[in-house]
N, C-alpha and C positions, 0 to 999 in steps of 0.2 A: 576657507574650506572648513567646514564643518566637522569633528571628528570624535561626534558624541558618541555615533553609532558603527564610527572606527573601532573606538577602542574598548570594548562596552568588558575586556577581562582585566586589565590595565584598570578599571573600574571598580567591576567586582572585586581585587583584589583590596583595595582599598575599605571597601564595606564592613569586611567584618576580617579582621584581620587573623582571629585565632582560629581562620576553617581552613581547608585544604579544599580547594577548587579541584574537575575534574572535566575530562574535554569530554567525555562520556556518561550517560546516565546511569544509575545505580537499576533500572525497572527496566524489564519486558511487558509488553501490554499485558501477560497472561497475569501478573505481579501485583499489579492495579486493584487497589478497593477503595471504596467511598466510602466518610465516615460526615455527615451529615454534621454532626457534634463538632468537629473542627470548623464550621464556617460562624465567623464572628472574630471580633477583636479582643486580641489578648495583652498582657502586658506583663512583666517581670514588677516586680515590686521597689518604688523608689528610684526609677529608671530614666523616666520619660520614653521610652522603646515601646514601642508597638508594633504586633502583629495584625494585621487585617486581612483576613481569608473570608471569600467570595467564591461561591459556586460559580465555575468558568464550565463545564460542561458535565458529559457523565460520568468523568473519573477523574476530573481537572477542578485546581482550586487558582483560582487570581489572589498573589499573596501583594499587599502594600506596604512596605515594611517601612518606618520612620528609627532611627537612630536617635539617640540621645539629646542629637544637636539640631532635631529635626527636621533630618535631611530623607527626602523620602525616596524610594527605588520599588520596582517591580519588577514581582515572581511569577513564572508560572509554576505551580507546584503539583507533584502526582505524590500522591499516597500511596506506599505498597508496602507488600505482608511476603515476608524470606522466613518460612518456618514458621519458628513463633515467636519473629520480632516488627515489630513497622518503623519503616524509615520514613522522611518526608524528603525529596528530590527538588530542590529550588534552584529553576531555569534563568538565568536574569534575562530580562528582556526593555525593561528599561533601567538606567544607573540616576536616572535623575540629575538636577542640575541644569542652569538655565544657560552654562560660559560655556566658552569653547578654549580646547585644549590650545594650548599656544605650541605647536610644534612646526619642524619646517617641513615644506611640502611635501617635499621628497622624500624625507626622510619617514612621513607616514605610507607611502606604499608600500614600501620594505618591512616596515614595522607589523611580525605576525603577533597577530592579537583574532581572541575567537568570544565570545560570550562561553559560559562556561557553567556545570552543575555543581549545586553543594548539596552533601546527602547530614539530615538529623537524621538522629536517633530517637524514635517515638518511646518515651516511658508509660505514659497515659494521657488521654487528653480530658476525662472530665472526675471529678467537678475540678482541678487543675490541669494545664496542658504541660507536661513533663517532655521534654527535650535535652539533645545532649548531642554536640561538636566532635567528631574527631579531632585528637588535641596532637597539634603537627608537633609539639618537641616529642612526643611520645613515639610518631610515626619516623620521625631524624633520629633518634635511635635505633629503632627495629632496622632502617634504612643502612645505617653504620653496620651492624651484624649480619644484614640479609641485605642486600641491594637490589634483590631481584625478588623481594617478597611482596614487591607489587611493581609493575611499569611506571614508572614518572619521568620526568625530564624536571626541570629549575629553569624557573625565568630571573636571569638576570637581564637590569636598566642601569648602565654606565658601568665604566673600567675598574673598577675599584678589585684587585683580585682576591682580596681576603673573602670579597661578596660570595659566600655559598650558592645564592638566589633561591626564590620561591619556589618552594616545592607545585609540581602540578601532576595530577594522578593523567596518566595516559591509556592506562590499562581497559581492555572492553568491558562489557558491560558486566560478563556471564563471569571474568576474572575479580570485575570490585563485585563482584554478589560473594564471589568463594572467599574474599579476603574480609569483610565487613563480617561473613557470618562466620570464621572464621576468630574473630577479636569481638564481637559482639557483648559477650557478658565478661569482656577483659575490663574492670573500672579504671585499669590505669590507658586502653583505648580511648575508651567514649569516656568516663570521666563522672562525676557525678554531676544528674540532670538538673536542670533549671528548671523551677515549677514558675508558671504565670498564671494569671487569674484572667478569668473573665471582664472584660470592662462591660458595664452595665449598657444598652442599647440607647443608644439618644433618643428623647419625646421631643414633638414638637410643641414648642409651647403656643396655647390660645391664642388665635390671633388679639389683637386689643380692640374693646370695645368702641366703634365710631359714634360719637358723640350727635 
């Protein structure tokens, strides 16, 4: 049994581990802008990580995203403008990876798992693209003091009960707009941004002269 497109949060959580996943999107269509300037490959410096955003429609980007280890996964991503900040909204839709989970049969129907949203924090996107994580030990504080200063639940996998589990924002949509803009220009929130740079566009090179 196949259970790539079972477990595709069970995945994303794996991805990028210092984000806070959310079963809800951060935008309302009305939210939505298109910024031309983010489509193209970016890259953090000394990384091997790459960004690669593609025009997917008229307020939609197709993000390909490669890790370190270059493992690659696919986003859909919406752009959107809360006041006067922009977030970027990353759908996973594929987690990438050619195995299959080794789990027992049964035990995968029971198993809830959903694909799930990550919200950045847009600083600028040219002539660098500036980004920036909600940083979950910052949010496992606020959480210790206020428990209800946003909806979440924790996913925990196996008995271990020391296990806290993964935080997962459950809250709607119009509740992480009020809480994001909210902590917005908090640095110890979002944290300080990540700039990456442009990768130059590949040429094709001359085909070679037949003799």
């Amino acid at each position: 049994m196949k259970l790539k497109n079972i477990l595709l949060t069970g995945l994303m959580l794996g991805l990028l581990p210092a984000c806070v996943p959310s079963v809800n999107p951060l935008y309302t269509e009305k939210d939505l802008v298109f910024d031309p300037a983010l489509v193209g490959a970016w890259s953090p410096n000394g990384t091997g990580e790459t960004w690669h955003f593609e025009k997917l429609g008229e307020k939609r980007y197709a993000l390909e995203h490669t890790d370190g280890d270059g493992r690659k996964a696919e986003f859909e991503v919406h752009l959107l403008k809360l006041k006067q900040h922009r977030f970027l909204d990353l759908y996973l839709v594929n987690p990438g990876g050619d195995g299959e989970w080794k789990i027992n049969t049964l035990a995968a129907f029971v198993l809830i798992t959903r694909p799930g949203h990550m919200f950045v924090k847009v600083t600028q996107i040219e002539p660098e693209l500036g980004v920036s994580f909600l940083d979950p030990d910052w949010l496992e504080d606020l959480l210790k003091q206020d428990p209800k200063a946003v909806r979440h639940e924790r996913l925990r996998f196996g008995a271990d009960a020391n296990d806290q589990g993964r935080l997962l924002l459950t809250a709607g949509t119009r509740e992480l707009q009020r809480f994001v803009l909210k902590y917005a220009d908090d640095e110890k929130a979002f944290g300080s941004p990540s700039s990456m740079k442009r990768l130059p566009v590949p040429t094709n090179p001359e085909p070679p002269i037949q003799p």
